[in-house]
C-alpha distance (Angstrom), angle and dihedral (degrees) to the residues before:
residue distance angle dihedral
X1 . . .
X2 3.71 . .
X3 3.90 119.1 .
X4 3.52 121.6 -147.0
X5 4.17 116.3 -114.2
X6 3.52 111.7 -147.4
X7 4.09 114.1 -146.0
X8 4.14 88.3 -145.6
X9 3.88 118.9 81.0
X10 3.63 110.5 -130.7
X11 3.57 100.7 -101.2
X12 3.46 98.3 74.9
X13 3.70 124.5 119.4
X14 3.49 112.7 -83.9
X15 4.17 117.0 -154.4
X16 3.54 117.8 -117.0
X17 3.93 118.0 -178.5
X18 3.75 94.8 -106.5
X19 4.05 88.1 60.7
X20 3.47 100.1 67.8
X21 3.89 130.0 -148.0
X22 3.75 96.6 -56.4
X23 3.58 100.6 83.5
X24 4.42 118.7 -178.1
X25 3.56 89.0 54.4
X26 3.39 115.0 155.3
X27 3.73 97.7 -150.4
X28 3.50 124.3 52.4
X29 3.75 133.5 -150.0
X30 4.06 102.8 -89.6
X31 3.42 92.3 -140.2
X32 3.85 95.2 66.3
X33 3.91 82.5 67.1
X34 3.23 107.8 31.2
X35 4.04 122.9 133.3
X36 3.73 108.4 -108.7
X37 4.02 104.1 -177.1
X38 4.22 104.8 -141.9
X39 3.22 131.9 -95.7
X40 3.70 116.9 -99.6
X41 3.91 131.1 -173.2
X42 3.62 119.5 -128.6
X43 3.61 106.8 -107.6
X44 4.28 119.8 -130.4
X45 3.46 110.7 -106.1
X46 3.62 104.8 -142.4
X47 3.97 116.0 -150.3
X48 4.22 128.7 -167.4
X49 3.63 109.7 -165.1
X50 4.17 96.3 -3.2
X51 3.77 83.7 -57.1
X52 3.55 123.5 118.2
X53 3.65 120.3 -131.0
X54 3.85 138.4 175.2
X55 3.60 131.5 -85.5
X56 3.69 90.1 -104.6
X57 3.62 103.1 51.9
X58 3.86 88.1 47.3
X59 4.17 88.9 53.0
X60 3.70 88.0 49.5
X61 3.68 94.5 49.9
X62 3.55 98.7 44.1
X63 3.76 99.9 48.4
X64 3.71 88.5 52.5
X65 3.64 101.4 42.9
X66 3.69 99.5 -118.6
X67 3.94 107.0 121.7
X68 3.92 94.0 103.2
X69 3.74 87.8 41.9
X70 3.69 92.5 58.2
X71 4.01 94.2 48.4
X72 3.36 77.8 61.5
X73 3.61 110.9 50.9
X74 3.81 82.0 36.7
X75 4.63 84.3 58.5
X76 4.12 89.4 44.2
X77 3.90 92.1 52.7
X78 3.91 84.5 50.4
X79 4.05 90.9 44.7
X80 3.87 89.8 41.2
X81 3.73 102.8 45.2
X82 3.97 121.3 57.0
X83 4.10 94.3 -161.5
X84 3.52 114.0 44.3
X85 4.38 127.7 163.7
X86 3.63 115.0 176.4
X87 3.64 135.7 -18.4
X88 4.15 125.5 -151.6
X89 3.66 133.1 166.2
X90 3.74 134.9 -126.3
X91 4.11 135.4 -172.6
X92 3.83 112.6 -137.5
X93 3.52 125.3 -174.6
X94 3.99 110.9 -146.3
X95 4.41 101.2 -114.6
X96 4.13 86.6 -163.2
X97 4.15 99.2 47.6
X98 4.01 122.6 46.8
X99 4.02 114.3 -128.9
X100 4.08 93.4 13.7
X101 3.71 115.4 119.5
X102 3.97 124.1 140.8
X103 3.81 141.2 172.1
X104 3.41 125.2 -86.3
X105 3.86 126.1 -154.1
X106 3.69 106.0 -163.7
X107 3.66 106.2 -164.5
X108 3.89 126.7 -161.6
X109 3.99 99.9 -127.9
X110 3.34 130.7 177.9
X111 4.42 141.7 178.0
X112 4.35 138.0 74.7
X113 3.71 108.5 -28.0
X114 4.04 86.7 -117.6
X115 3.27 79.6 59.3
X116 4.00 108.5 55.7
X117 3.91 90.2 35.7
X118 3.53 90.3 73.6
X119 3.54 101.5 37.0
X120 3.51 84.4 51.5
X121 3.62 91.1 47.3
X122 3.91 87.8 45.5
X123 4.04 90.0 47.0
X124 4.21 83.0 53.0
X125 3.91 104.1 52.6
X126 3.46 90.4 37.4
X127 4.28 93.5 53.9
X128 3.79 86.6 39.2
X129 4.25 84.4 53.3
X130 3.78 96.3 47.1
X131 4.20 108.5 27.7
X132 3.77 120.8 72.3
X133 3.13 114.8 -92.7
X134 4.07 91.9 -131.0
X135 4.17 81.5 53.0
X136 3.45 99.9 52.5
X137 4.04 94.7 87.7
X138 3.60 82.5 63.6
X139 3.66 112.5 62.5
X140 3.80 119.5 49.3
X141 3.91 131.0 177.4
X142 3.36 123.1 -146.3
X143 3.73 112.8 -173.6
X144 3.42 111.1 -137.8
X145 4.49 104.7 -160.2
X146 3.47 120.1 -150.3
């Protein structure tokens, strides 16, 4: 088996079609190496209740069935509370209990504390009255006041 020596060395210019026919040039074209940032798709941005929400917190929601449920907490804490600002979503996993996790609807709040205790406690019996109870454990609030 005979193997064929080349007389170049390896680090000799090799043609490409964007080169040309002169090859040894010292300059190259630029566009050959030219930075061409990648492509990326434009991720879906997933909303519950006209708000958007992360990736995350619309897995969670979907795999347990709860995205209706949370357009609905989401319309109690607007029937319940009398000043509202803005509204976002979060995924928490439970550090204390393995396999809990829920949604949280934080909820920008504001008025007397007499006040927001019972709109809170109006927001609560009327959840408890319109969730499942076996969905519950899945949607939190967590009043934010302002």
């Amino acid at each position: 088996m005979s193997q064929e020596i080349s007389s170049k060395p390896d680090s000799v210019h090799k043609p490409y079609p964007e080169a040309g026919s002169e090859t040894g040039k010292v300059a190259e074209g630029l566009a050959t190496y030219a930075y061409t940032p990648l492509k990326t798709t434009a991720s879906v941005q997933h909303r519950i209740a006209g708000v958007a929400v992360s990736e995350e917190v619309w897995r969670f929601a979907v795999a347990n069935e709860i995205v209706s449920y949370l357009e609905t907490a989401v319309r109690l804490v607007g029937e319940s509370f009398r000043k509202i600002g803005k509204i976002r979503f979060s995924y928490q996993i439970d550090p204390e209990i393995e396999n809990e996790s829920c949604i949280i609807i934080h909820a920008e709040v504001s008025g007397a504390v007499e006040e927001l205790v019972h709109e809170d406690w109006a927001y609560t019996k009327a959840i408890v009255r319109t969730i499942p109870v076996d969905k519950l454990p899945l949607i939190h609030l967590f009043p934010i006041v302002v």
